[in-house]
N, C-alpha and C positions, 0 to 999 in steps of 0.2 A: 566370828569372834565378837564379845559381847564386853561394854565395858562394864566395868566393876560400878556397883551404884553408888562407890565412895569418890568416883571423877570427876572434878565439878560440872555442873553442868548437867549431869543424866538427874532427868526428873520421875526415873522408872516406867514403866507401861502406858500402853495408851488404850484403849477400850472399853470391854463392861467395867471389867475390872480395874483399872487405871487409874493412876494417882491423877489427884486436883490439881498439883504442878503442871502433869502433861495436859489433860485437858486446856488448862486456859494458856498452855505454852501455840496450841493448834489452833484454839479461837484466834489467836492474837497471831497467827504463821501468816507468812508474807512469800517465803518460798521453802517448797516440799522437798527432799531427794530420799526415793526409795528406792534401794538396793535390797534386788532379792527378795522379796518379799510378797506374799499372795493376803494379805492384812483383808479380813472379810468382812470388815465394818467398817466403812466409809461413811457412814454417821458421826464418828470420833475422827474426821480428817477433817481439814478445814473447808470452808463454804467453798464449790466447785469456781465461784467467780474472784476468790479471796487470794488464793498464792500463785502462784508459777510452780509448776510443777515438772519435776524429773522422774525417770524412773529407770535404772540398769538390770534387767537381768538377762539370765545365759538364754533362757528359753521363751522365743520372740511372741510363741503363744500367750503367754502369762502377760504381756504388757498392756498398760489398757486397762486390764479389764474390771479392776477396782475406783479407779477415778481416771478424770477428763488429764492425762498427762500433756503438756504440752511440747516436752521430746520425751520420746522414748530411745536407750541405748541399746543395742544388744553386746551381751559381753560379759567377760563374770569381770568382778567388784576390783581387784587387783588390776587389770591391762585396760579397764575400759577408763578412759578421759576424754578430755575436750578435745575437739579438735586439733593435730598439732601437737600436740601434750606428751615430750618425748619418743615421738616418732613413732607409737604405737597404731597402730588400725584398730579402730571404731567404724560402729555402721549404725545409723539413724534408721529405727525402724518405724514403718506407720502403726497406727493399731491396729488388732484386730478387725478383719469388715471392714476396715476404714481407707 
């Protein structure tokens, strides 16, 4: 689901293509969470030593492998939370190779 870019708050795309809002919202990010997502320019995320980074997806392969995460969730976007987090199961995966 995607929100409307009339939400406050969405600054639209981030990449080649990407508005000057998202860019310097990611210069200036402190912490990441991606969900789902295989994003293939890591040039447009923030400096590897810059945020805390999250990442959720279903498929354990995918995790990793765009930027230095420092958890990785397995789980889709709806059931996966923090630890505890109504009672759901979650599972902390490593990276890939890692």
């Amino acid at each position: 689901m995607c929100c409307p870019t009339s939400c406050p708050g969405v600054t639209g795309s981030i990449g080649p293509l990407g508005t000057r809002p998202s860019y310097e919202m990611m210069v200036n990010c402190d912490t990441l969470l991606v969900i789902g997502s295989n994003f293939p320019y890591s040039q447009f995320l923030p400096g590897y030593e810059q945020a805390r980074a999250v990442q959720i997806d279903h498929d354990p392969t995918m995790l990793g492998l765009r930027y230095p995460f420092e958890v990785n969730l397995v789980g889709d976007a709806t059931s996966t939370r923090s630890p505890g987090s109504a009672g759901k199961p979650y599972r902390i995966a490593s990276p890939v190779g890692g």
